[in-house]
N, C-alpha and C positions, 0 to 999 in steps of 0.2 A: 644909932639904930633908927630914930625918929628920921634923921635927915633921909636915913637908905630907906626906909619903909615909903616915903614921900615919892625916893625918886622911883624905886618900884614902880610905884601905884601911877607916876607919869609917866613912865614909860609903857606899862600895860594900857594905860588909857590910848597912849600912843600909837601903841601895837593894835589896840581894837579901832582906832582911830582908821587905822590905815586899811583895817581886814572888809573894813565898812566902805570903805572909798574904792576897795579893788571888787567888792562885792557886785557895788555901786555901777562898775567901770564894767564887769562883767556883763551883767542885765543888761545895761546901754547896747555892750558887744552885740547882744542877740538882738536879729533882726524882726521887725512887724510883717506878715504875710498876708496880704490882701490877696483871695485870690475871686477872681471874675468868671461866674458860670454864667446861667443864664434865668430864664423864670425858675420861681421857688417850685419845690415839687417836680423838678422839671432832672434830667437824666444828668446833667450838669453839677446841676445843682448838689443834689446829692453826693452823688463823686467828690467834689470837691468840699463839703462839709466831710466829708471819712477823713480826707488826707487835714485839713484842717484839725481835726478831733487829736490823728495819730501825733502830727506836730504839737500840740498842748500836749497832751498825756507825756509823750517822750522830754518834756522841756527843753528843745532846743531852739524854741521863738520866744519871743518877749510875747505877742499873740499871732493868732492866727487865726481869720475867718472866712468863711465863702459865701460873696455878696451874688445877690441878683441885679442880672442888667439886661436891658432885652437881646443879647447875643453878643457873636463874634465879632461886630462891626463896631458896637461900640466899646466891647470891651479889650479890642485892640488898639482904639484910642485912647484909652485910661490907663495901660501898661506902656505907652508912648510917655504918655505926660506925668508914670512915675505916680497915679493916683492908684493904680494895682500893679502889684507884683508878677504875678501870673493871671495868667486866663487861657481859659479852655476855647480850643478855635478848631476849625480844622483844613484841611490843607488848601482849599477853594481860596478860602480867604487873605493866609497867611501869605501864598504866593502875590495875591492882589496887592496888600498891602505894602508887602517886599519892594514890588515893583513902581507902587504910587498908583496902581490904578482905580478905574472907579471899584469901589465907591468913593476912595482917597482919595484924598488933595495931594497928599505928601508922600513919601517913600517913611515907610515904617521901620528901621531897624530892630526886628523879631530874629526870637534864635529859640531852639528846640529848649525845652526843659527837660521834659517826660513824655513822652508818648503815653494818647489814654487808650485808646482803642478803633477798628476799623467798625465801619457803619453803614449799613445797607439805609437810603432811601427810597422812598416808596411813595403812590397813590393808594390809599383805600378806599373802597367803596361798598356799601349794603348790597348782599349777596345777589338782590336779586334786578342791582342796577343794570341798564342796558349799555353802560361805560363797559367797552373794554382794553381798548389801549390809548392811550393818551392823546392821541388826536382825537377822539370823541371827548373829551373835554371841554371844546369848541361850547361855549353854552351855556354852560355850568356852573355852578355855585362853588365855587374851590378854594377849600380854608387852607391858606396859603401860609400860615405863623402870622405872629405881631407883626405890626407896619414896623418898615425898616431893621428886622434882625434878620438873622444870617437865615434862618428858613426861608423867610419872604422874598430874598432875594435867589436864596436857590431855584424857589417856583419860578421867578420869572426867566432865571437860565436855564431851566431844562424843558422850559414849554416854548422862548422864544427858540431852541434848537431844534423843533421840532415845528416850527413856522406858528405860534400862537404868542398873541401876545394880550396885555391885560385887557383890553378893546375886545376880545374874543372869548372872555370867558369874565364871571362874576366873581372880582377876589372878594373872599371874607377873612378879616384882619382878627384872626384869634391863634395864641398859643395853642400847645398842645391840648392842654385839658379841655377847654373852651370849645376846642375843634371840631375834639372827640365829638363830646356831647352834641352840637350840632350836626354833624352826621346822624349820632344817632337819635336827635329827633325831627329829622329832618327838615332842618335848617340849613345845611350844606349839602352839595350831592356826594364831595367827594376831600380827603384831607393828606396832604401831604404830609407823609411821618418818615419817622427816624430815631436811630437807638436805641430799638427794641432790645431787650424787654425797657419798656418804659408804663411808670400808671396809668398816661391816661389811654394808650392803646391797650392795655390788659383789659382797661376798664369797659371800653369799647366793646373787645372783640367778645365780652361776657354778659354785656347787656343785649349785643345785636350780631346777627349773623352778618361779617363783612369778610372780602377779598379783596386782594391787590389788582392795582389796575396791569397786566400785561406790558412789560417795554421790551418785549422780545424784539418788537423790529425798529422801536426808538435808541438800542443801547448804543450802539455805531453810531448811529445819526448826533445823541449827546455830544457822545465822545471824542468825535470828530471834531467838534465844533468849542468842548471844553475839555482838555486830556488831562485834569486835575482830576475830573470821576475816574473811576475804573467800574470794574462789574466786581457785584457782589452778592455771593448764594444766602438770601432769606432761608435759609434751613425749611425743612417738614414741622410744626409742633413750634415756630414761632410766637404764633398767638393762636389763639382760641380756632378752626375751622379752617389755618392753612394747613392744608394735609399733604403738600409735596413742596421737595425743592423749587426755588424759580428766581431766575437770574434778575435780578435790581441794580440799579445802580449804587457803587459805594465812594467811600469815603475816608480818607486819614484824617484821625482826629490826636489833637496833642495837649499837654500843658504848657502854652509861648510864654517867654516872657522878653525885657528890653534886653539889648545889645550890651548895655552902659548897666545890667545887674550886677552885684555886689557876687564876685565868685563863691563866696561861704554861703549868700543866699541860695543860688542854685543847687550848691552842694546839700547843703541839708535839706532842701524839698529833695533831690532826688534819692538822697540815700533814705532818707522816710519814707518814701511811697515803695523804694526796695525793701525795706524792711516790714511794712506792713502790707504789702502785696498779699500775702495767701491768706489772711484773715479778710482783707475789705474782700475778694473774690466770692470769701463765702455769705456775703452780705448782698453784694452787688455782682449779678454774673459779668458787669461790661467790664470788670477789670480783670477775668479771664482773659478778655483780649490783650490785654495790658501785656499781661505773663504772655501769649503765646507770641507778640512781638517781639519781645526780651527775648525770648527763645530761640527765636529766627535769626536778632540780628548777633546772637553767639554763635548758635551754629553755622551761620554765612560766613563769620568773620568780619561783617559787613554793616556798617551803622544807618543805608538806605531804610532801613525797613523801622526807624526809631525816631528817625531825622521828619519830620512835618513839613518841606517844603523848602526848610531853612536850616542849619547848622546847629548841631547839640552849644550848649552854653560850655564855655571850659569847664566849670562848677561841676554840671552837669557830666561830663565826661570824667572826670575824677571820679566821681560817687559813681557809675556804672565801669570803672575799669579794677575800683574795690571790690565792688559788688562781681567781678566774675563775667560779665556781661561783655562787654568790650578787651582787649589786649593791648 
């Protein structure tokens, strides 16, 4: 009885031995999620700490966090080099990258993850500037985003399409929050924003009376010249004193990640941002746009309207053909 009570107790050690080693084997399984927004505080950012949060809560990462980088440019080079998993980009870029253009050295192999949302950019300026369409810019003090992220280089595409270039106008190298503020104490005449509702334009439009600068006859002119924009309607009740529709230029924006991602990583980021979809919405409205992408590319039958310039991830495409979304 002594000898079977021994081998018992080696065999249960055995068996916990082994429960501990597939536990072990498990956790390894689950993948680390790094994902790349942009400035802290910043519309990105945010977003990307929910799906971050939802991935803990649900336990299907070993972790998951959402870093700041100064943008799309750089944080499509650190999901190149496998230093982030994902990053939020949007479609200006991803195509640039695809193809190795500037601001690339190299061709990027990027593939869709998630789609985050579409995005009207804009000029602001204090109601009672004498800017009013973007060729009056000529001049001007214009907070263009951080040196070298995807803002600052938007500015310089959609003023050189419009024949302006930095020589013509005074950039000021500040973020969104930064930008704000300098408009409104006049420091800047005029800031180029995007992905409203965002802080620091709420913040703005409640300290100071401002409006959009007009590109009623610059949108063709862009567009022509960059056909990654489209036009995008700024709603009435945007921000604080825009009190009617007005056509802006827009934007696709997504979650990219590499070519060469682990298919179970793409799967579980997209069936998580599926499954916590209508709660981050009621936190954050830009992931309404999320949902009415989804929507679109169900009802089309069509995966254009989800796709970022570049091809959903297999991962990716499994978890939205679960989810209902895709056929």
């Amino acid at each position: 009885m002594k000898r079977i009570a021994l081998q018992f107790g080696a065999l249960t050690l055995a068996a916990a031995g082994l429960a501990m080693a597939g536990g072990e084997a498990l956790a390894q399984a689950k993948p680390e999620i790094r994902i790349g927004t942009g400035r802290q505080a910043g519309t990105y950012y945010r977003m990307g700490a929910l799906i971050a949060d939802a991935l803990v809560r649900d336990q299907m990462v070993k972790s998951a966090t959402a870093e700041s980088s100064s943008g799309a440019i750089e944080s499509s080079r650190l999901v190149d080099k496998g230093t982030l998993q994902i990053a939020g980009m949007d479609r200006f870029w991803v195509q640039r990258a695809a193809k190795g253009e500037a601001p690339y050295k190299k061709v990027l192999k990027l593939v869709t993850v998630m789609p985050m949302m579409r995005a009207g950019i804009f000029f602001v300026v204090p109601q009672e500037s004498k800017v009013m369409t973007v060729a009056d810019l000529k001049g001007k003090r214009v907070s263009v985003g951080a040196r070298g992220s995807g803002m600052e280089n938007h500015a310089k595409l959609i003023l050189g399409a419009v024949g302006l270039t930095y020589k013509d106008i005074k950039p000021v190298y500040l973020s969104f929050g930064p930008g704000g503020r300098a408009v409104k104490d006049g420091k800047a005449d005029t800031q180029l924003q995007c992905c409203i509702p965002n802080g620091a334009m709420t913040q703005l439009s409640e300290l100071k009376k401002v409006r959009i600068v007009s590109m009623d006859k610059e949108l063709k002119q862009v567009m022509a010249k960059q056909p990654s924009y489209g036009v995008y309607t700024l709603k009435a009740g945007a921000f604080k004193g825009h009190a009617k529709d007005a056509k802006v230029l827009g934007i696709l924006q997504g979650w990219m990640g590499s070519a060469s991602m682990k298919e179970e990583t793409a799967y579980i980021f997209a069936k998580t941002v599926l499954k916590h979809l209508p709660e981050m919405a009621k936190k954050m409205p830009q992931f309404k746009e999320t949902l009415a992408m989804l929507a679109e590319a169900k009802a089309s039958g069509s995966r254009d309207p989800i796709e970022i310039g570049v091809p959903l991830h297999p991962g990716s495409v499994r978890a939205l053909k679960e989810g209902g979304i895709l056929k």
